[in-house]
Every structure is written in C-alpha cells, then in structure tokens.
C-alpha positions as CSV (number, residue, x, y, z in Angstrom):
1,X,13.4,40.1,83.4
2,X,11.4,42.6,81.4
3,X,7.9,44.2,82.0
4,X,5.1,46.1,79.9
5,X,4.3,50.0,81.3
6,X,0.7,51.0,80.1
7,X,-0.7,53.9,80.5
8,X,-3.9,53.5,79.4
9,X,-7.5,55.3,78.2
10,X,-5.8,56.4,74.8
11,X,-7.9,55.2,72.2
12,X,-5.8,52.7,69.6
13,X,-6.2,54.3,65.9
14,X,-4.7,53.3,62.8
15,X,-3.6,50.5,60.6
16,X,-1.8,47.1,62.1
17,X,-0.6,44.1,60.0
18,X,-0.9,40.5,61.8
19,X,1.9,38.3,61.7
20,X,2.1,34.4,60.4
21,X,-0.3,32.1,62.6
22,X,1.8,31.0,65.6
23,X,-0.3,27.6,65.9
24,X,0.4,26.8,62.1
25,X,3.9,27.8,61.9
26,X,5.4,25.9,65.1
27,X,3.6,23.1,62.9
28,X,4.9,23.6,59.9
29,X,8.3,23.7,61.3
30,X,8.2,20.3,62.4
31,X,6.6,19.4,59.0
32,X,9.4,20.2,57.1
33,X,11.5,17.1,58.8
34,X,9.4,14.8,57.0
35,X,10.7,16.8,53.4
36,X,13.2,14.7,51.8
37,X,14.6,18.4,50.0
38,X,15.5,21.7,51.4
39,X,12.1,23.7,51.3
40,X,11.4,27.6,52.5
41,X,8.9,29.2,54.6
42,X,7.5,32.5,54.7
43,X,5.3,34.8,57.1
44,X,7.0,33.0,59.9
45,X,6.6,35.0,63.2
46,X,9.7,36.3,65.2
47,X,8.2,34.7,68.2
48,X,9.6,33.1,71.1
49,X,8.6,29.2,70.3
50,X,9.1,29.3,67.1
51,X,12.8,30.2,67.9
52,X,12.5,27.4,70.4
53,X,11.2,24.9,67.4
54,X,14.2,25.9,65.3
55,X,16.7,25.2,68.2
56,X,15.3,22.0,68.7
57,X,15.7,21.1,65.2
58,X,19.4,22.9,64.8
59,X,20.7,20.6,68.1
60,X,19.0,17.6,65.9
61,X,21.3,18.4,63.1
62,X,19.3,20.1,60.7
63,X,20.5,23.5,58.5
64,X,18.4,26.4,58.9
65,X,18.6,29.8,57.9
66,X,17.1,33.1,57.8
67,X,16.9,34.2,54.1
68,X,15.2,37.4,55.8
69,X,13.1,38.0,59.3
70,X,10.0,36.4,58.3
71,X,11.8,34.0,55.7
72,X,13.2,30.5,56.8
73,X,15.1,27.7,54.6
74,X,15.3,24.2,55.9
75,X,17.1,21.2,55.5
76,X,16.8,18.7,57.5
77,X,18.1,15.9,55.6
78,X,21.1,15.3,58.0
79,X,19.4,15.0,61.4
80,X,21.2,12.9,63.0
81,X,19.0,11.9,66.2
82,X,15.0,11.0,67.0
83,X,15.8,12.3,70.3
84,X,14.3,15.3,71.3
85,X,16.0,17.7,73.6
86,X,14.9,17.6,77.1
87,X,15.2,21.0,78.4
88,X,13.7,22.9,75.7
89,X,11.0,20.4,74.7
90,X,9.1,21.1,78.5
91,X,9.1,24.7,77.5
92,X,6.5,24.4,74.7
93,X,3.2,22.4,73.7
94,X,4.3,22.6,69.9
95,X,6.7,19.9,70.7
96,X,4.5,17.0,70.8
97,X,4.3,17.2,66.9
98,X,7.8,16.2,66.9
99,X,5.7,12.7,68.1
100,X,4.5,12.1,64.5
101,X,7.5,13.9,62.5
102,X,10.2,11.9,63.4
103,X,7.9,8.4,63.5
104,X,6.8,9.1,59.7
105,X,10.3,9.9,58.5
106,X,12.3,7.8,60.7
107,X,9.6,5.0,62.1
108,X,11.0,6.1,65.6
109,X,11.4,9.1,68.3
110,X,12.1,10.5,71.9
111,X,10.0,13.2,73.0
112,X,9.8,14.3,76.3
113,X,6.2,14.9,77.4
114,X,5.5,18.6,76.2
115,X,5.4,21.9,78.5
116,X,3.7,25.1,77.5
117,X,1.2,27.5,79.2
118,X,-0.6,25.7,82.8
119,X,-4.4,25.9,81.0
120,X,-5.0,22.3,82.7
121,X,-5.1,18.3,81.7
122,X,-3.6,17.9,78.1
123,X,-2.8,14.3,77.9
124,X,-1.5,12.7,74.8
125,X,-3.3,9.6,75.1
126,X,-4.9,10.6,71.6
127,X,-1.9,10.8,69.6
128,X,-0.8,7.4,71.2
129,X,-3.9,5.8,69.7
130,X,-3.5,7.2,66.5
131,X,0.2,6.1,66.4
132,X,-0.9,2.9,67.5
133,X,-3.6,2.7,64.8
134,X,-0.9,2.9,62.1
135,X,1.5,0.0,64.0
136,X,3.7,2.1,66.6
137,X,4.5,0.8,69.9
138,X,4.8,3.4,72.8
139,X,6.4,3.8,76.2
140,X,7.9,6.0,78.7
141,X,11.6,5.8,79.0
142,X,13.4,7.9,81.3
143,X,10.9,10.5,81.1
144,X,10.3,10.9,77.6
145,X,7.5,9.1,75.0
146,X,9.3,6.6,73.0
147,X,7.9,5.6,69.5
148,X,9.3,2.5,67.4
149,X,7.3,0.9,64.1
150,X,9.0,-1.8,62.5
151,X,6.7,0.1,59.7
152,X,3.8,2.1,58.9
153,X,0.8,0.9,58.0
154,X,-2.5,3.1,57.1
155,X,-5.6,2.6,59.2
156,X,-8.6,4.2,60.6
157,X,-8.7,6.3,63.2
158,X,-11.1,8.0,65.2
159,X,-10.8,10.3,67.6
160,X,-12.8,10.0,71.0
161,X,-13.0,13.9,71.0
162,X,-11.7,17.1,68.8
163,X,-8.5,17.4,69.4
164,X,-6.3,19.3,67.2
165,X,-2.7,18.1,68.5
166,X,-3.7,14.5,67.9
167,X,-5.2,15.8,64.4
168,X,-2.0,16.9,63.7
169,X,0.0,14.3,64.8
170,X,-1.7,11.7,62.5
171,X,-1.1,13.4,59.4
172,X,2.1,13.4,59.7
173,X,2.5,9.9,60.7
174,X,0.4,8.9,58.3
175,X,1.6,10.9,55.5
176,X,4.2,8.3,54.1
177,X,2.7,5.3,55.6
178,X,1.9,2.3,52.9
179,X,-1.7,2.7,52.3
180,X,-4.9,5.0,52.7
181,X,-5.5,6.1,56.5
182,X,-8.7,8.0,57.4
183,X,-9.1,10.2,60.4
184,X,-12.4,10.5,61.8
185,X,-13.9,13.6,64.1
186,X,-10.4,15.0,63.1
187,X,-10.2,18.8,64.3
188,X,-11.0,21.5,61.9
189,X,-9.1,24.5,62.5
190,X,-7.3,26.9,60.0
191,X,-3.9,25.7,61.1
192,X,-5.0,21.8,59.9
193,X,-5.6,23.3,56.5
194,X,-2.4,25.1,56.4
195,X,-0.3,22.3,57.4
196,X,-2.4,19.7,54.7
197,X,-1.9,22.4,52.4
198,X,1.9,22.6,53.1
199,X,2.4,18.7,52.7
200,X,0.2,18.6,49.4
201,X,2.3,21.3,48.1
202,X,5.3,18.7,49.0
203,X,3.4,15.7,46.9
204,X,1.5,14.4,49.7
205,X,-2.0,13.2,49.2
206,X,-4.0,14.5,52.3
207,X,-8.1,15.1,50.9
208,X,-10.7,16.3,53.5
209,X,-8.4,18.7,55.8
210,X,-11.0,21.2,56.9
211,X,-13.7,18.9,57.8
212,X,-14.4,16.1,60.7
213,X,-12.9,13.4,57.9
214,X,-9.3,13.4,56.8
215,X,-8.2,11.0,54.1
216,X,-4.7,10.4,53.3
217,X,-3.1,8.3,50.9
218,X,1.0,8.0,51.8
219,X,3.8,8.6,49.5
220,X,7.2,7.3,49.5
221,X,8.8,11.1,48.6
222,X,8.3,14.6,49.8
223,X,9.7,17.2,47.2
224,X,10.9,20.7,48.3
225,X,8.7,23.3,48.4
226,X,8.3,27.3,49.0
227,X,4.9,28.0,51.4
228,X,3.6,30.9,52.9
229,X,2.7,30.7,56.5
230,X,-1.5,31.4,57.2
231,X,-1.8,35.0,59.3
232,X,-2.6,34.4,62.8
233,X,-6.3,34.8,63.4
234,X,-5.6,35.0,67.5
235,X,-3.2,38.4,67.2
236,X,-6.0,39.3,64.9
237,X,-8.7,39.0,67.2
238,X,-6.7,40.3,69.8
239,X,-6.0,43.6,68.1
240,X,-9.8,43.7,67.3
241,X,-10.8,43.5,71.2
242,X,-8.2,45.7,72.0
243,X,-9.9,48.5,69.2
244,X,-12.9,48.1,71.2
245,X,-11.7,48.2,74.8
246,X,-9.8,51.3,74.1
247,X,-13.1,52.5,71.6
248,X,-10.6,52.9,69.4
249,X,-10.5,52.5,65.3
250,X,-8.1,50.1,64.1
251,X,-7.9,48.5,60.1
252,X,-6.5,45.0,60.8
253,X,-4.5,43.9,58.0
254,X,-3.2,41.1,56.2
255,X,-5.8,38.4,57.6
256,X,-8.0,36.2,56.1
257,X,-11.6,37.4,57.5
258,X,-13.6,34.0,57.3
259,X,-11.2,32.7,59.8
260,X,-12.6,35.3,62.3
261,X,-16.2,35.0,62.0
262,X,-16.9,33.4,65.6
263,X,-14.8,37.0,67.1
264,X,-16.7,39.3,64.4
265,X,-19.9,38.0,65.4
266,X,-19.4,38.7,68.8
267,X,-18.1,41.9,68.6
268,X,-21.1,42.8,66.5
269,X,-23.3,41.3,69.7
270,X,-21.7,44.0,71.7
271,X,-22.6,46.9,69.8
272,X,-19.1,47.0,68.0
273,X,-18.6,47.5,64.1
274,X,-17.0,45.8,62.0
275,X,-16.3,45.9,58.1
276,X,-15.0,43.0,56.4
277,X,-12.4,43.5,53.0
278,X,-10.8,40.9,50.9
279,X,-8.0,40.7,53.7
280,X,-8.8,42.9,56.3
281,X,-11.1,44.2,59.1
282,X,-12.2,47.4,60.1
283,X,-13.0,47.7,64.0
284,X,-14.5,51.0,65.2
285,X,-16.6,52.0,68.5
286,X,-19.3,54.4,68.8
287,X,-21.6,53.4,71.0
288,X,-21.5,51.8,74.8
289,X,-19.8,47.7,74.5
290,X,-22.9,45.7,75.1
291,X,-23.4,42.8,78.0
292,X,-22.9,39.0,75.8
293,X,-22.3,35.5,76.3
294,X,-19.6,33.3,75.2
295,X,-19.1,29.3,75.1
296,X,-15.5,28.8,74.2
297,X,-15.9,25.6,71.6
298,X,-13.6,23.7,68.8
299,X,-13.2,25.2,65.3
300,X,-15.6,26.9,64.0
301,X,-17.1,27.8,67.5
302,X,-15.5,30.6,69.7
303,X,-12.2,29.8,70.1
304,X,-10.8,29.4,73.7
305,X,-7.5,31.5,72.7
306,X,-9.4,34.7,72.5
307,X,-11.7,34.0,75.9
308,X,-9.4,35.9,77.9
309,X,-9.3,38.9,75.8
310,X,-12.8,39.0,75.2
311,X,-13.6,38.6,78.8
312,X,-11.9,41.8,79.5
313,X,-13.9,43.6,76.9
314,X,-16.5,42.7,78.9
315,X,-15.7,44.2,82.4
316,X,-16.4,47.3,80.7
317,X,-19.5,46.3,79.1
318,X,-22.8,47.7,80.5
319,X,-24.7,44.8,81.8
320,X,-23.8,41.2,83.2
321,X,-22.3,38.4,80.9
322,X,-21.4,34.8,81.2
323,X,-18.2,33.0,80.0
324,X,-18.0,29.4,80.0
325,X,-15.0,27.9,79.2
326,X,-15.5,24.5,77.7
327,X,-12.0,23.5,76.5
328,X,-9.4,24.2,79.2
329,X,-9.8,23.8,83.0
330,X,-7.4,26.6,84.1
331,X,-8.0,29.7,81.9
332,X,-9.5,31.8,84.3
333,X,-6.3,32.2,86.4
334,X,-6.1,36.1,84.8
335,X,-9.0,36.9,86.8
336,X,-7.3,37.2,89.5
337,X,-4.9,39.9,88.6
338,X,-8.5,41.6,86.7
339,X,-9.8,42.2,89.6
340,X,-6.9,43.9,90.7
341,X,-7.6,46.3,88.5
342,X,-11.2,46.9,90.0
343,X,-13.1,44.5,87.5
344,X,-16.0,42.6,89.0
345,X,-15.9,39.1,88.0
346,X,-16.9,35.6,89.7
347,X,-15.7,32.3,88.6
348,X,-17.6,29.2,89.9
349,X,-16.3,26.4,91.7
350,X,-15.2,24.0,89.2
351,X,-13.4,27.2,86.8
352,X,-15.8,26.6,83.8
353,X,-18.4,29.7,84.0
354,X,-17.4,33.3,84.4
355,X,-20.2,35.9,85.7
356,X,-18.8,39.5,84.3
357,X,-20.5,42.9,86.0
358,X,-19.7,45.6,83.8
359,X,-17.8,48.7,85.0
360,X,-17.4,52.3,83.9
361,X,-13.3,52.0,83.7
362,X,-10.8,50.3,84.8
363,X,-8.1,51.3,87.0
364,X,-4.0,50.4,86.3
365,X,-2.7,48.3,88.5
366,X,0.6,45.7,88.9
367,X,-0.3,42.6,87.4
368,X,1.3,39.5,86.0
369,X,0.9,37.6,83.2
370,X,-0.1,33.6,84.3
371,X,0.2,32.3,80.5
372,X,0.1,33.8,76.6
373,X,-3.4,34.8,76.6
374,X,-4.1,36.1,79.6
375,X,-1.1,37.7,79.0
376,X,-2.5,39.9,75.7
377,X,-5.8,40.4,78.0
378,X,-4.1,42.1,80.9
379,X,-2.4,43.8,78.0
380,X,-5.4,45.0,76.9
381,X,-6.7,45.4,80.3
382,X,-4.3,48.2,80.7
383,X,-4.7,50.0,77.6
384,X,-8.5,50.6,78.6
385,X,-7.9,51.6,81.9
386,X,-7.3,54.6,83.9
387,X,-4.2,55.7,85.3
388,X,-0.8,53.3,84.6
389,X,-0.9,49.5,84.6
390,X,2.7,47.3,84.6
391,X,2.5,43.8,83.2
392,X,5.0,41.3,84.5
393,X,6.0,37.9,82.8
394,X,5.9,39.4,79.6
395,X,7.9,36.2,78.0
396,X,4.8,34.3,77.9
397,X,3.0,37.2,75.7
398,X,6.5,36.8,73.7
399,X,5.2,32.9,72.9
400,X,2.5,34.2,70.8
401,X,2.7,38.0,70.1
402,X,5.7,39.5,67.5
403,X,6.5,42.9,68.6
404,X,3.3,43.5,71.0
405,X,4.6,46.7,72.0
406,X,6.2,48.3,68.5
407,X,2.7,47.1,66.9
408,X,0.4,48.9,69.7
409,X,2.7,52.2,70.0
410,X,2.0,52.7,66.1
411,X,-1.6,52.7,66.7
412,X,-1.3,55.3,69.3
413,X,-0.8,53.4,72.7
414,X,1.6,54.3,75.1
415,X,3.1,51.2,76.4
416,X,6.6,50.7,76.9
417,X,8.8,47.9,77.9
418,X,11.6,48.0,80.8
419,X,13.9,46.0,82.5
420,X,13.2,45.2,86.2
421,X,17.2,45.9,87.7
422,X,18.7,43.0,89.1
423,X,18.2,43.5,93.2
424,X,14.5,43.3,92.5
425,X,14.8,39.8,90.9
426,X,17.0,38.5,94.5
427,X,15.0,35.8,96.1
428,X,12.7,35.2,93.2
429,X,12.2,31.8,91.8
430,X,11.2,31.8,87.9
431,X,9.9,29.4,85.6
432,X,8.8,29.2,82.0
C-alpha cells in the first residue's frame, strides 16, 4: 500500500494544467460500445477507474489501445458478452452506465449493482424507470440487474429528482430506440453535454442536453468519430482551494471557466481573487480567507464533489461557517480525520449541516482517506498545515486525481509518496 508525506505551510505557486473530466470520460467510455465503427478519444485521464472501465470492456471483447497517454482507440464491434464482470464492476459507480450501453446496442445486459466511494443511498431505481419507459424488463439475477427488450421504443420520461446517472443512462438507451424520447428534469451537468456532444458527433440526434429537457430522436447507425474529452472542473476546483489554503498563487490551466462559476463565486466570498481567461483561472491570496456558507446542490449550484475541499478552506477561515450537504448522506466522514489535525468542526445528528470554527493553522497529523474527495481535502488539509501530515488510502484519491503528487511538487509542495513495508500491512483487512 502507498501513502502521501506532506509537509505543509509552503505556499503552492505556479502554473498547473487539469486533466480530462473523470465524470465525462468514464462515460464516454461506455458510450463508445453503442459506436458501430472504431472511434478515438482524447484528454482521457490516467486515472484509476478509467483503467478499470477499459478492463471491463477489454474482458467483454472489445480492442482498445493507447495511441498515446491521454489518447485511446476503441472498437468494440466484437464484444462478445452483455455480462458485466463481477469483481471489477463493485469497484466503481461509473459502471451502472454499462445499464443503458449494452440495452441500446444489444436490447440486453448483466450488471452487477455498482460500488464506488460509501457517500450513502444511491439506488438505481431511476434508471429502471427510464429503461422501463422505453420497453425493458428488469430483474435481479444472481446478484446482478438484468435487462432484456424484445425492442426499444421512445417514450417520455421524467425523472422524480435530478439525477445525473439516470440522465445518463437514458440517452444512451434511447439513443437508437425507434422514435423521439423526451427526458424531463433530466440533470444538467457539464459531463451530460460532453457525452450528447460525443454521440451527436457519432450521428445521434440528442437536442436540449444542458437543460431540465432532453429530446432525442434514435438512429439506426453510429459512425466513428475522434472527440476530445471536457477538462475536469473537480481537479480544477480542487487546485483552486488548495491555492488558497496554502495562500498560495496558482494559474489553472486548460479549463473551461464557466463550468466553475459556483467554486469562483465562493472563493470570491472568502476574500480570495480570482481572474478568469479564455481557458484558465488565476487564484491568488492576500488577505485573511473569510467565514462563508455553502449548500451543496445539482448543476449549476455548488457541487457536492468539491464540499470536502472547500470545507477545509474553511477551518482556516476567520469566523464560523455552515456546510450543508444536500446530495449525499455520508460526506462528512473526513471530518473525523480533520479534526485530527486540530480543526474545529461539528456535524449534526442526521450528517447534513457542518458548523466550521475557524483556526489560525492547522497541525500535520496521520490521517486516512475515507473516499476520492475527502481524499484531495485531507490532501490539501496537509499542504496548509504546520508540521508533517501522512495520508493513507491514497488509491481512492488515484480514482479521481492523475498524478496528484507530480502536479502539486511543480507548484512548489513538498509531498511525496511512499510505500508502507509489508510487516505494517499484517493483520490489516483492506477494501476498495
């Protein structure tokens, strides 16, 4: 097992260029089995699921290969299985769009219910009534969701809430279905966009991505197609907070800046500046960080991936501020190992509202990563603080995060990564 060694209180300076959007390339991988030609994507992240995504897909039968470390051909035109592997399918959220892949190309599949980060109840029982909507029948067998359509029909579906898996999902079962579907209160993040973008650039016929209606007329053919990846606006906001828990003065690069309104605006609250360029951001500190609130909310509100992160800014905030987490039920696990590190924070009975007392610094400590973004905030938690800070479970930071450590050591930090020796690891039981 490998861990991060921090020592912390350098300010991060320099330039930094964000990676491909994890959340739109695990679905864009998945995307390309409904292609009936070899297509190519670029700014794809060396990340740990999206090497997961591509196993799953290689065991299915399909040809990939690295043109170069960000560059990816696929053909999956000889899969020869809607079976899902087991094993690797509970190690990841992402594999729940292989759901409405595999039912729009091949009217069928086995997916084992997906794994990924413990943030709380994610049920599916949204993507079931979308794939019901368009003439799927579904069940559990031995374990795994089991899809069959004699065909696919479009339809209307709405959505009982935002959710952006399900969103997801229906596109790309409805993509070659006969007829128009319409998704209503369909999720509006940048990742939807990317992925309507990629399938339109295939042929498909997808209107409306972007907003709370999605219309999409199916096609019988999906051409090849060479697409770009969106830049990930999570390890953008992440390096952002970290420039201003370290008071740092970091250029963020290759990003797209509208996607990272609901983070800039925030910032700004807290007495931090930021410029805006045609693809970048400019994050410097001069002044104390400044109490806030937050209210985590679905696209375009303040997105629940970066509450973590932020929430550390804010132990070293002057003032009080309050946190409420409104999409997941467990993302306040990190505070524990926070507090660790002196920070004073209190977290209501029922794990939705945070109550943040600002301190001067603080303090490196042992900690352990619980899931990806707590993960980056302990990270950042010990590039602010005093003294030397070691972060544990690294692999889940690995999920979501291409070369962390390379990325923050060129903007200054001093943060290293070792291997725990083998005696220490006796006795321990792991899981991903």
């Amino acid at each position: 097992m490998e861990r991060f060694v921090i020592n912390g209180g350098i300010p991060l300076k320099g330039t930094v260029s964000i990676s491909g959007a994890k959340n739109a390339a695990v679905a864009l991988i998945a995307a390309t089995i409904l292609c009936d030609e070899p297509c190519i994507l670029e700014n794809v992240p060396q990340i740990s699921d999206i090497t997961k995504c591509m196993k799953i897909m290689k065991d299915m039968g399909a040809d990939i290969q690295l043109k170069d470390k960000n560059t990816v051909y696929f053909d999956t035109r000889n899969i020869n299985t809607v079976a899902v592997p087991y094993k690797l399918a509970q190690t990841m959220r992402a594999s729940s769009y292989f759901l409405g892949t595999l039912l729009g190309r091949f009217h069928e599949a086995f997916v084992p219910m997906p794994g990924g980060c413990d943030l709380g109840d994610r049920p599916i029982d949204q993507h079931i009534k979308a794939f019901r909507a368009l003439g799927a029948e579904w069940d559990i067998v031995n374990g795994s969701n089991h899809l069959k359509a004699d065909s696919l029909v479009g339809n209307q579906i709405y959505f009982d809430f935002v959710t952006v898996g399900a969103t997801m999902n229906a596109i790309f079962a409805a993509v070659k279905a006969k007829g128009m579907t319409v998704i209503e209160n369909a999720a509006k993040e940048p990742h939807i966009v990317d992925v309507a973008n990629f399938l339109n650039s295939m042929g498909a016929d997808i209107r409306g991505a972007g907003t709370d209606v999605i219309k999409i007329r199916g096609v019988e053919y999906l051409k090849g197609t060479t697409y770009a990846t969106i830049p990930d606006q999570i390890e953008a906001g992440t390096y952002m907070v970290a420039a201003a828990a370290t008071k740092g003065d970091v250029v963020i690069s290759n990003v797209i800046p509208k996607h990272l309104e609901s983070i800039t605006a925030k910032l700004r609250k807290c007495g931090v500046n930021v410029k805006e360029n045609d693809d970048s951001v400019h994050v410097w500190v001069d002044a104390p960080i400044q109490k806030t609130t937050i209210k985590t909310m679905v696209h375009p509100g303040f997105p629940t991936d970066m509450q973590p992160q932020f929430t550390t800014l804010l132990t070293v905030a002057e003032g009080t501020s309050i946190v409420t987490e409104d999409i997941f039920s467990n993302r306040f696990r990190y505070v524990t190992e926070l507090r660790k590190m002196g920070a004073d924070i209190s977290v209501d009975g029922n794990g939705k509202v945070a109550v943040v007392q600002g301190i001067k610094s603080l303090k490196g400590a042992a900690v352990s990563a619980p899931d990806l973004r707590a993960g980056a905030a302990l990270v950042i938690a010990g590039l602010a603080a005093e003294g030397t800070t070691v972060v544990d479970h690294i692999y889940y930071i690995e999920r979501g995060y291409e070369n962390i450590d390379l990325k923050l050591r060129e903007l200054g930090a001093d943060i290293h990564r070792v291997n725990i020796p083998e005696p220490e690891l006796e006795g321990v039981q792991l899981s991903v």
